[in-house]
C-alpha positions as CSV (number, residue, x, y, z in Angstrom):
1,X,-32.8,-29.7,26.7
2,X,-33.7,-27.5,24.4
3,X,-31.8,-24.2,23.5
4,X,-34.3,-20.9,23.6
5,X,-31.9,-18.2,23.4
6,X,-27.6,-17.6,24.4
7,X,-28.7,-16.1,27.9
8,X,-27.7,-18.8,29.5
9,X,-29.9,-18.3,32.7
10,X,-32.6,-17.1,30.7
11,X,-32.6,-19.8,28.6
12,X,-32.6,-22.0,32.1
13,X,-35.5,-20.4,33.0
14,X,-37.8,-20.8,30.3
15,X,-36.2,-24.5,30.3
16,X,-38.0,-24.5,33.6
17,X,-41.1,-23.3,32.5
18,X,-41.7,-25.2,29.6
19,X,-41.5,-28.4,31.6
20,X,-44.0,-27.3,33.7
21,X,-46.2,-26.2,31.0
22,X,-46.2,-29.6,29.3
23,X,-46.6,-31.2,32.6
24,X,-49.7,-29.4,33.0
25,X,-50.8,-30.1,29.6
26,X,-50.5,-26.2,28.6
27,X,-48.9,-25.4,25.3
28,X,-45.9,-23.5,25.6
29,X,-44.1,-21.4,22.7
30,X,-40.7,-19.6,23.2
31,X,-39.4,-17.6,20.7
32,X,-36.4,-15.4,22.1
33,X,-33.6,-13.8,20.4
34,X,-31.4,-12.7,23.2
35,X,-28.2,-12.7,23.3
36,X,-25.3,-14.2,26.0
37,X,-24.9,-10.4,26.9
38,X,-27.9,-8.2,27.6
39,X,-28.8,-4.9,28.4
40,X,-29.9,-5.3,31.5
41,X,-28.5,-8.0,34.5
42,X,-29.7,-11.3,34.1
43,X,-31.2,-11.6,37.5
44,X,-33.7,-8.5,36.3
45,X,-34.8,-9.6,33.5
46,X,-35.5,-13.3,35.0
47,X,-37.6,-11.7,38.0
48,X,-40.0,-10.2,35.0
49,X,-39.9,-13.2,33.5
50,X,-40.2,-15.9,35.8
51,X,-43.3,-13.3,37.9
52,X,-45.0,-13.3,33.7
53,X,-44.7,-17.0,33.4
54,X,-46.0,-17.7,37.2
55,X,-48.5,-16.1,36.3
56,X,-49.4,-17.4,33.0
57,X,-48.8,-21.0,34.4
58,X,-51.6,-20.2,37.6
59,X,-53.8,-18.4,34.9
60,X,-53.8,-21.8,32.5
61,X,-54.3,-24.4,35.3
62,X,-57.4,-22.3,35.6
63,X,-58.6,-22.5,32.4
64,X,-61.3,-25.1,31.5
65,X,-63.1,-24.0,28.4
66,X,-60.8,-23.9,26.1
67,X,-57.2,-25.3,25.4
68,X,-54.5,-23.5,27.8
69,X,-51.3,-21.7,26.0
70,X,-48.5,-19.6,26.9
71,X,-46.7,-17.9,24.5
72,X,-43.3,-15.7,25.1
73,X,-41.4,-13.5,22.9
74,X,-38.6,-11.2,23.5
75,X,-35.8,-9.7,21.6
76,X,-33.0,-7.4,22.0
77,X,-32.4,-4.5,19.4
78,X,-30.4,-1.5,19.9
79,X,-29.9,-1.6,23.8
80,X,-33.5,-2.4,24.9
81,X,-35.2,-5.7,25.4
82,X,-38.9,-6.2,24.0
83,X,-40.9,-9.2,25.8
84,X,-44.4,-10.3,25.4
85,X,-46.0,-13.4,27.7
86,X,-49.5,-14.0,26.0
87,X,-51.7,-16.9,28.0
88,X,-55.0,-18.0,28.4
89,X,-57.3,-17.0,31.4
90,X,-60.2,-18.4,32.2
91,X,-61.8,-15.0,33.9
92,X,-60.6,-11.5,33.7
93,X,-58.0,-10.5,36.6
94,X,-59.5,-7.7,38.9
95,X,-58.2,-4.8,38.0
96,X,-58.1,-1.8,40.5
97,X,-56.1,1.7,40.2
98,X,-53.5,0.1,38.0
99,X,-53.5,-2.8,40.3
100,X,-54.1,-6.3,40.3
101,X,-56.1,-8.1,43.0
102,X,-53.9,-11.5,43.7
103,X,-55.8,-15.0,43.1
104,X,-53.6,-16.7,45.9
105,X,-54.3,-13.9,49.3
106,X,-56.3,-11.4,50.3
107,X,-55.0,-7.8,49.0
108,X,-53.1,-7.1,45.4
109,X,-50.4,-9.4,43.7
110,X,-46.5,-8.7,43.9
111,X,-46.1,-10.2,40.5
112,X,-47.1,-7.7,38.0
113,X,-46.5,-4.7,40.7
114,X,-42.9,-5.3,40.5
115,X,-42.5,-6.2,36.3
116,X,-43.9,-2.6,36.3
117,X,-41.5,-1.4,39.4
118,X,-38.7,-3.0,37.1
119,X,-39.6,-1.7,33.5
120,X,-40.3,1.9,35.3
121,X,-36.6,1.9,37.0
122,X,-34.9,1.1,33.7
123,X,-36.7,4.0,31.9
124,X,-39.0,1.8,30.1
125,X,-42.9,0.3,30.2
126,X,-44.8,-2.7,31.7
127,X,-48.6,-2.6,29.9
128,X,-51.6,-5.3,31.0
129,X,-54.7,-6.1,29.6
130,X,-57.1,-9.4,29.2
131,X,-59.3,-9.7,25.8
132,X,-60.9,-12.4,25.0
133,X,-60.3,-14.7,27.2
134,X,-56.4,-13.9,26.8
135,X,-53.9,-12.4,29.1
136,X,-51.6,-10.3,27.4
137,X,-48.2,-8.7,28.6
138,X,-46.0,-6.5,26.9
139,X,-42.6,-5.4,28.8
140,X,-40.3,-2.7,27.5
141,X,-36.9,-2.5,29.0
């Protein structure tokens, strides 16, 4: 097993993930510098991140024209926690008032709806946008 960062149930959960990324034959890149002790519960911050990676895994398996990635990146520094989930998508979510329609039901996903709910209770930002055929998500906390 291999050791992504000192959070030990983060590091669980990108464990996880990165077992089934390679499952699905999706290329999956973790760099995280977090330590044992974080700003913010652990439970928090592993609802935005399992919801990113979700969806980044859904968005890959859909993917067919070109080689499916997911890359994740956070960091603490002074008090706040900067993470980034970057995948390939193989059409642009459907975006509507700050919304996004869900790919699995009728109606808008919970996924991103609560990152942002999250991000906004602990003072900080959730932004989304697809270019290029890439999903990027940036989380401030």
């Amino acid at each position: 097993q291999k050791i992504f960062c000192e959070n030990q149930a983060v590091n669980g959960l990108i464990q996880e993930y990165a077992v089934r990324a390679e499952k699905a034959g999706i290329s999956f890149t973790a760099r995280l510098d977090l330590s044992a002790h974080i700003p913010i519960d652990d439970l928090t911050l592993c609802i935005v991140i399992g919801n990113l990676l979700e969806n980044a895994l859904d968005a890959c398996r859909d993917c067919t024209d070109t080689a499916p990635f997911i890359r994740i990146r956070a960091r603490e520094e002074s008090g706040h926690i900067t993470l980034a989930v970057d995948n390939t998508c193989g059409s642009a979510p459907i975006e509507e008032n700050g919304q996004f329609r869900s790919t699995k039901h009728e109606g808008f996903g919970t996924g991103t709806a609560s990152v942002r709910a999250i991000a906004q209770r602990h003072q900080g930002v959730a932004e989304f946008r697809h270019e290029d055929g890439i999903f990027y998500a940036s989380v401030f906390i």
